[in-house]
C-alpha positions as CSV (number, residue, x, y, z in Angstrom):
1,X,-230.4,16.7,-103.8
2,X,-228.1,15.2,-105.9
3,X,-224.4,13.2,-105.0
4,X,-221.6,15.7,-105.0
5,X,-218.9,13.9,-107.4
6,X,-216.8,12.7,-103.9
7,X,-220.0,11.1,-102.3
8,X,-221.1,9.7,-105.4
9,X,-217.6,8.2,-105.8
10,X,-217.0,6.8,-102.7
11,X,-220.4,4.9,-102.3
12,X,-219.8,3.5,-105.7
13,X,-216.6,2.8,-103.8
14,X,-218.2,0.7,-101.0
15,X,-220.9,0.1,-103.3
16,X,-223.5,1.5,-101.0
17,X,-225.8,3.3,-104.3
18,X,-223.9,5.8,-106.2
19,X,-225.9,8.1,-109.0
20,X,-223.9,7.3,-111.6
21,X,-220.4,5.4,-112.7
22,X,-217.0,7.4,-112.1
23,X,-215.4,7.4,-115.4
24,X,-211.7,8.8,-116.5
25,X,-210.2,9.3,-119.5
26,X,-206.2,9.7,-119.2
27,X,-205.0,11.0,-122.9
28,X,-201.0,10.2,-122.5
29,X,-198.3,12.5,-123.3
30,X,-197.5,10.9,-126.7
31,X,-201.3,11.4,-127.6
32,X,-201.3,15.0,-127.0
33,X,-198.5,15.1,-128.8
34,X,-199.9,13.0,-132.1
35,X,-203.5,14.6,-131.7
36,X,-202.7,17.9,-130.0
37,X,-205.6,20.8,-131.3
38,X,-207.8,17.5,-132.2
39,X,-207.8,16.2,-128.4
40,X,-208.7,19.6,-127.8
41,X,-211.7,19.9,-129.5
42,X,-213.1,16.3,-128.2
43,X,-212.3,17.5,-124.5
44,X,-214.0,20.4,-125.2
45,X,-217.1,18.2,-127.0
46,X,-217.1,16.7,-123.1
47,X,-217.3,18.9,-120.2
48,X,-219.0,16.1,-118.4
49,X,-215.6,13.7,-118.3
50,X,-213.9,17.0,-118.5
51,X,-215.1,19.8,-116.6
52,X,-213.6,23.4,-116.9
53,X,-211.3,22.1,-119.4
54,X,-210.1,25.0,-121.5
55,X,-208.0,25.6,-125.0
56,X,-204.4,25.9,-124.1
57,X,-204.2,24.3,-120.8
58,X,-202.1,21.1,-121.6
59,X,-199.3,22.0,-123.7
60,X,-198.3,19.9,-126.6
61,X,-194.7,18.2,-126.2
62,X,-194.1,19.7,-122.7
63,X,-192.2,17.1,-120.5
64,X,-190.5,17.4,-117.4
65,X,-187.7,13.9,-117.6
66,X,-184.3,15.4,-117.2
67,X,-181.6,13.4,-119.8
68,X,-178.5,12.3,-120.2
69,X,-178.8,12.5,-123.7
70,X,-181.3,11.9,-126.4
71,X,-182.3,8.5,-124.8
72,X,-181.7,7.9,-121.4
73,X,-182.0,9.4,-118.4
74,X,-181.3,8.4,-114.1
75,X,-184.0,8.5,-111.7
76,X,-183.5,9.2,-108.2
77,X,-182.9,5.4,-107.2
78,X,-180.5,4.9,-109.5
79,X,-181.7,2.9,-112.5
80,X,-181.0,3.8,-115.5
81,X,-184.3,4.4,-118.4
82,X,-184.1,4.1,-121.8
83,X,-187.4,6.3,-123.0
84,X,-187.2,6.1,-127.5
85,X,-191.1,7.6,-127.5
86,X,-192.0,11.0,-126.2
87,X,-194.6,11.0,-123.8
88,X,-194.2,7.3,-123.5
89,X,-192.8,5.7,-120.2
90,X,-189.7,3.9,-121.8
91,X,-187.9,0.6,-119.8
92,X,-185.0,0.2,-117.5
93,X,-181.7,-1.2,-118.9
94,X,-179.7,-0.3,-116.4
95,X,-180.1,-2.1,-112.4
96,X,-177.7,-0.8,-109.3
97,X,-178.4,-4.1,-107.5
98,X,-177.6,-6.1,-110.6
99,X,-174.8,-7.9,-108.3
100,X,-176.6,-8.5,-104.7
101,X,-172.7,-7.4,-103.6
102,X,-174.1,-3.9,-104.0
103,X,-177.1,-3.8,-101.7
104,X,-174.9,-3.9,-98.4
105,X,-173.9,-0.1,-99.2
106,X,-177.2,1.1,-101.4
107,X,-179.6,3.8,-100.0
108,X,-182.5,4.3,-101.3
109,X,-183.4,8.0,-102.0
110,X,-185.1,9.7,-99.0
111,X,-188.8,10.1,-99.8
112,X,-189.3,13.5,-97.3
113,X,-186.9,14.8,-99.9
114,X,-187.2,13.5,-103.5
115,X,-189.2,11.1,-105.4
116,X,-188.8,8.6,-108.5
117,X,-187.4,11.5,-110.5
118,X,-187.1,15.0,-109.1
119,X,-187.6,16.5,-106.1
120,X,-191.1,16.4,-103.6
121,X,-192.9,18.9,-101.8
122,X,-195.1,17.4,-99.0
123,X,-196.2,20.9,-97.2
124,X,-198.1,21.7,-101.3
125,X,-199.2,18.1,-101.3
126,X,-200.7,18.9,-97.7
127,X,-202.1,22.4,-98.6
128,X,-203.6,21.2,-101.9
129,X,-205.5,18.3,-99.9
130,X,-206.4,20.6,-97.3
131,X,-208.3,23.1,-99.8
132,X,-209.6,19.9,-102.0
133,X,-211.2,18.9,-98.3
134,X,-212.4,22.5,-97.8
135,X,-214.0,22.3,-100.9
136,X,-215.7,18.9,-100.2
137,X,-214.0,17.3,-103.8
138,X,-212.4,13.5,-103.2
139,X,-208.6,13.6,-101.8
140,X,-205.9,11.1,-103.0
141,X,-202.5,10.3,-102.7
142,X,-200.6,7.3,-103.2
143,X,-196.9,5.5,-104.9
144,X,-195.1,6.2,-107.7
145,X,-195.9,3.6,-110.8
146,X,-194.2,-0.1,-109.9
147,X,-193.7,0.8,-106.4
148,X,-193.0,-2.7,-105.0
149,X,-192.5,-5.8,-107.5
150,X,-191.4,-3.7,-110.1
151,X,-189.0,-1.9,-108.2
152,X,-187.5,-4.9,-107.2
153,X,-186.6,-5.7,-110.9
154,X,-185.7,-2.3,-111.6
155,X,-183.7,-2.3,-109.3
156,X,-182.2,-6.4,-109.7
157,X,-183.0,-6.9,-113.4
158,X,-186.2,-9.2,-114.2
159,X,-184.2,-12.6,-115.5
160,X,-181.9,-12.1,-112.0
161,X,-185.2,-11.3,-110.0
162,X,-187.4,-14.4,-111.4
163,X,-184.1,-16.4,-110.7
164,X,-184.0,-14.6,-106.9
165,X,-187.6,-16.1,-106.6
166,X,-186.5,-19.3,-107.2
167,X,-183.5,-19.9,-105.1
168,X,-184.1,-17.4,-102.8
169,X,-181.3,-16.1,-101.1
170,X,-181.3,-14.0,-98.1
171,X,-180.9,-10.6,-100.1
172,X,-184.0,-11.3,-101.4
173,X,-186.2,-10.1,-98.4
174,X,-183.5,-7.4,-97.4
175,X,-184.5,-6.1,-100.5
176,X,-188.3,-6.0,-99.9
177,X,-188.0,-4.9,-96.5
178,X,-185.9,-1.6,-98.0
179,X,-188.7,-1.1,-100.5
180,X,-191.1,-1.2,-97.8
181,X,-189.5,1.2,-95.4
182,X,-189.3,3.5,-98.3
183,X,-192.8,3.5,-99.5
184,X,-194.2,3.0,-95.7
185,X,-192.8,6.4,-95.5
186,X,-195.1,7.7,-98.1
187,X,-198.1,6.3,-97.2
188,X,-197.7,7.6,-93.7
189,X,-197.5,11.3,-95.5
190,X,-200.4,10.3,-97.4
191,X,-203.0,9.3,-94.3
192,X,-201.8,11.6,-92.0
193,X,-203.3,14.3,-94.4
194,X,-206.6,12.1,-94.2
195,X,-206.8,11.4,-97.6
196,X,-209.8,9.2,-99.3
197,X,-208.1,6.9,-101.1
198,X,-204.4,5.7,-101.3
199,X,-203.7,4.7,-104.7
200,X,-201.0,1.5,-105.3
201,X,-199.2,0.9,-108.8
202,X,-197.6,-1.6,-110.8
203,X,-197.9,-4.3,-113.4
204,X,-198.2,-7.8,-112.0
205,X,-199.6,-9.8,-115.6
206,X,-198.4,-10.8,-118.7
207,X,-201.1,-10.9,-122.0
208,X,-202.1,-14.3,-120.5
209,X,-201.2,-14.8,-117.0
210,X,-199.6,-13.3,-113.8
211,X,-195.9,-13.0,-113.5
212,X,-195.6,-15.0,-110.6
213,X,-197.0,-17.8,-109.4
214,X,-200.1,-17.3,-106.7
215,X,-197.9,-19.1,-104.2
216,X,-194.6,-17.0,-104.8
217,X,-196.8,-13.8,-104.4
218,X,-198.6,-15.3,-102.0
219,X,-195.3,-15.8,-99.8
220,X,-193.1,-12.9,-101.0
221,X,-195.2,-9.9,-101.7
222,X,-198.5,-10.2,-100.0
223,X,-197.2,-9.9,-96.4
224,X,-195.7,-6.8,-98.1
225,X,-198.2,-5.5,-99.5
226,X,-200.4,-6.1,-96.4
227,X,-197.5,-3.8,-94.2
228,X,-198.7,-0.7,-96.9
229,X,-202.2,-1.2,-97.1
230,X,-203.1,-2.5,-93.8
231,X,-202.9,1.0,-91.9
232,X,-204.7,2.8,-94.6
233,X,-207.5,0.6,-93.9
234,X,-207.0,1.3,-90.1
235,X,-207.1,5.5,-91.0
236,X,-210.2,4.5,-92.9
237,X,-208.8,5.3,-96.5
238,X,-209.6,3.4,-99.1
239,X,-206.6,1.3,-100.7
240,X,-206.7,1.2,-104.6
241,X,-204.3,-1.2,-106.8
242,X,-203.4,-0.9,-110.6
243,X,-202.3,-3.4,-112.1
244,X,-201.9,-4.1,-116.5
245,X,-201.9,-7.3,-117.8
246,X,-203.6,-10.9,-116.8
247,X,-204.2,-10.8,-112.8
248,X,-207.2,-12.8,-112.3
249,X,-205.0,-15.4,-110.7
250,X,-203.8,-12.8,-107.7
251,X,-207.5,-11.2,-107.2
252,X,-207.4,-13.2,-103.8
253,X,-204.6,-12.0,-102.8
254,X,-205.4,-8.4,-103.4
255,X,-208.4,-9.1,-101.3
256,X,-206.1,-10.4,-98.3
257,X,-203.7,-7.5,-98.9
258,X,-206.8,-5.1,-97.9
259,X,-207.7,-3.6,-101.8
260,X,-210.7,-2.1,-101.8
261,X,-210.7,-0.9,-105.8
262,X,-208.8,-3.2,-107.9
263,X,-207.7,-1.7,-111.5
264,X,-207.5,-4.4,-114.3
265,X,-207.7,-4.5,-117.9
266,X,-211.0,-5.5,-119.7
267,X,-210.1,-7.9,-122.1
268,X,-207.2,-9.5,-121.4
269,X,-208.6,-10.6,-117.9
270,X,-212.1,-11.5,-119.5
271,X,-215.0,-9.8,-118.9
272,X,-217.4,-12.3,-117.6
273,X,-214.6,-13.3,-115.5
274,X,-214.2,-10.4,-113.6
275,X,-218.2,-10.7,-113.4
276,X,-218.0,-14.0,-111.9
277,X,-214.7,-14.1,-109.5
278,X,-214.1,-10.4,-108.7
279,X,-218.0,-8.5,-108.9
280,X,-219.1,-7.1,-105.8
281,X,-215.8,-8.5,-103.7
282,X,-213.9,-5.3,-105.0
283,X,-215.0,-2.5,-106.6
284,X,-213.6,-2.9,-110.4
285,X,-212.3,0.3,-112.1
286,X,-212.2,-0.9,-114.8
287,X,-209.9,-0.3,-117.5
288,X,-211.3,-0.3,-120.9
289,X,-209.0,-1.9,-123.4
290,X,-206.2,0.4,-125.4
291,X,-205.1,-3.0,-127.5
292,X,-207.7,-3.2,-130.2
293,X,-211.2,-1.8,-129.7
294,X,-210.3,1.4,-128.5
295,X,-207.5,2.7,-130.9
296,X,-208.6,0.5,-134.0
297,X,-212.5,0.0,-133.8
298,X,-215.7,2.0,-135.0
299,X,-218.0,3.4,-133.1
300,X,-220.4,1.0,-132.7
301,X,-217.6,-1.0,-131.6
302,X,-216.2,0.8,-128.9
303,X,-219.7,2.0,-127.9
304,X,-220.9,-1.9,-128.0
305,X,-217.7,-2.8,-125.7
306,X,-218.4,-0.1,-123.0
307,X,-222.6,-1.2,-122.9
308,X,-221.4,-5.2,-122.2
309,X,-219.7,-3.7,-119.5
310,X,-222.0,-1.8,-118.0
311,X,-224.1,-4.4,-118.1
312,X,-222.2,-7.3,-117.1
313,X,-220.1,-5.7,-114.4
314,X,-222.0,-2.6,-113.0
315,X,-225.0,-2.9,-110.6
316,X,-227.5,-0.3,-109.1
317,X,-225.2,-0.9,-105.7
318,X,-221.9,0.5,-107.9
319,X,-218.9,-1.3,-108.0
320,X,-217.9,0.0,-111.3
321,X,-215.7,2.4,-112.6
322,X,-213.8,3.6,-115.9
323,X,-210.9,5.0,-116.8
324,X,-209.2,4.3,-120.0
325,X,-205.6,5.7,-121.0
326,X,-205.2,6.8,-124.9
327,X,-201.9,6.2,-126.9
328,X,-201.4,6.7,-130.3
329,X,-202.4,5.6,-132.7
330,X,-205.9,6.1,-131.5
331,X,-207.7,8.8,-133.6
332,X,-209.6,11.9,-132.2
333,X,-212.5,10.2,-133.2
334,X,-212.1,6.8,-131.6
335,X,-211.2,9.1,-128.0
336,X,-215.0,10.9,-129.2
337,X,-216.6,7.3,-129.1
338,X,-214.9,6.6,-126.3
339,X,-216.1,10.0,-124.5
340,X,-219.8,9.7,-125.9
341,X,-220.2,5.9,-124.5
342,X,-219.4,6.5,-121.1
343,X,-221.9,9.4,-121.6
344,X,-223.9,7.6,-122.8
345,X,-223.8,4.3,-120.1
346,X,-223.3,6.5,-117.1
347,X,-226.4,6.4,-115.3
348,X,-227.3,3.3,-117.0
349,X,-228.2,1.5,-113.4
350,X,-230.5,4.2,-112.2
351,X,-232.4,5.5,-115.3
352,X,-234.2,2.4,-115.4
């Protein structure tokens, strides 16, 4: 009898012999918006990566960020985003803790109430894992996007926060500690529904290198992210970590943390890298690069790109996974490819 899609992905997981590689596409909001009925028509070419998909179920141009004005908008901790593409996650120019005068009197928004940007309801969240589990499909739950280092320069502003780093003052791990009790909070919501996998965000790398020094993480933001991951791995959920940009100098650190599925980018941390520091210590879902190849290259390209992956970082034993977000200007086409590879490659490991 074959895998059901949740066994298969959790012993490619563990690595412990899945049937076939887990792949995701993720077409963004300003995709849908640029390619609208053409994304359609390649989801529908796909049921495989996109089962049950039907026309009509993602409206075009449908977002849900309140705003100030054209612009800008507040979420619920107080930062202020400036957001200039639709569908597009736009930056923070505006920091309440910009003066560390400020962080005597700051509270944090309460996360049994509200989240980044509008309200939360844990009792759905809770009913929707339950009938997922009923159902036998893979539960998840997990941290908004830039939960921990990110939110510290949200909330500080980066040049103040890489200078924080660097002298240090006191504030600096009031600040974590906040951040933590915060997102301990969720994560506690998240197990105690017994979820699979609890998923961590943010971006830690630059095109070419981590943000912060192994040490400085090493000192500042493992031990936190060990206080978040830590009891998942005690309730026997797995801990996932995203992270864009050039990490390969942190992938020890993720291991000490606890992460059991790292997320990096393809090219930009090198694949035979990843093949030869991170293969078989993590499992790598991997994601497949939106700079270049995807967007701007042919077919053969892109379909070239996804087979030296499969090859160099996937094993009968699992380890790998996909997922690949799409942002314009990538043509309908190019998202086809794309689709018709990881077809193509996904039982690569166990047809032979």
């Amino acid at each position: 009898m074959p895998l059901s899609p949740r066994e298969n992905y959790l012993r490619n997981a563990t690595m412990t012999g899945p049937e076939w590689i887990p792949s995701n596409v993720v077409i963004s909001g300003a995709s849908w918006n640029q390619l609208r009925e053409e994304a359609e028509e390649v989801l529908l070419r796909h049921p495989v990566l996109f089962p049950g998909f039907q026309k009509g179920q993602r409206p075009f141009g449908e977002y849900s960020i309140s705003r100030e004005d054209e612009y800008r908008f507040t979420d619920n901790w107080g930062c202020v985003w400036r957001c200039e593409i639709e569908g597009l996650e736009g930056i923070v120019d505006g920091h309440p803790l910009a003066d560390w005068s400020a962080l005597e009197a700051y509270l944090p928004p309460d996360p049994l109430l509200v989240g980044d940007r509008g309200p939360v309801d844990w009792e759905s969240s809770r009913r929707h894992v339950a009938v997922a589990k009923e159902h036998g499909h893979l539960t998840s739950g997990g941290t908004a996007h830039g939960f921990m280092f990110m939110r510290m320069y949200y909330l500080r502003g980066f040049e103040d926060l890489m200078l924080d780093f660097a002298t240090e003052p006191p504030e600096l791990q009031k600040l974590i500690d906040l951040i933590c009790l915060h997102t301990r909070t969720i994560v506690d919501q998240w197990l105690s529904m017994g979820v699979d996998v609890v998923e961590f965000a943010e971006d830690l790398g630059t095109q070419t290198a981590s943000v912060l020094s192994p040490s400085t993480f090493h000192k500042w933001i493992t031990p936190a992210y060990k206080s978040l991951m830590q009891p998942c791995k005690q309730a026997g959920a797995l801990v996932a970590l995203h992270s864009d940009g050039h990490v390969m100098e942190l992938m020890d650190e993720f291991l000490e943390a606890g992460v059991d599925i790292i997320n990096p980018q393809d090219l930009c941390n090198g694949i035979d890298d990843l093949a030869r520091e991170v293969k078989g210590r993590m499992c790598l879902r991997l994601d497949i690069d939106r700079q270049f190849v995807v967007p701007y290259g042919t077919r053969k390209e892109i379909r070239d790109l996804i087979e030296e992956e499969v090859r160099k970082l996937g094993s009968p034993q699992g380890g790998l996974e996909f997922i690949c977000g799409v942002y314009p200007p990538t043509p309908a086409e190019n998202v086809d490819a794309l689709c018709s590879a990881l077809e193509e490659f996904r039982t690569y490991w166990w047809q032979r």
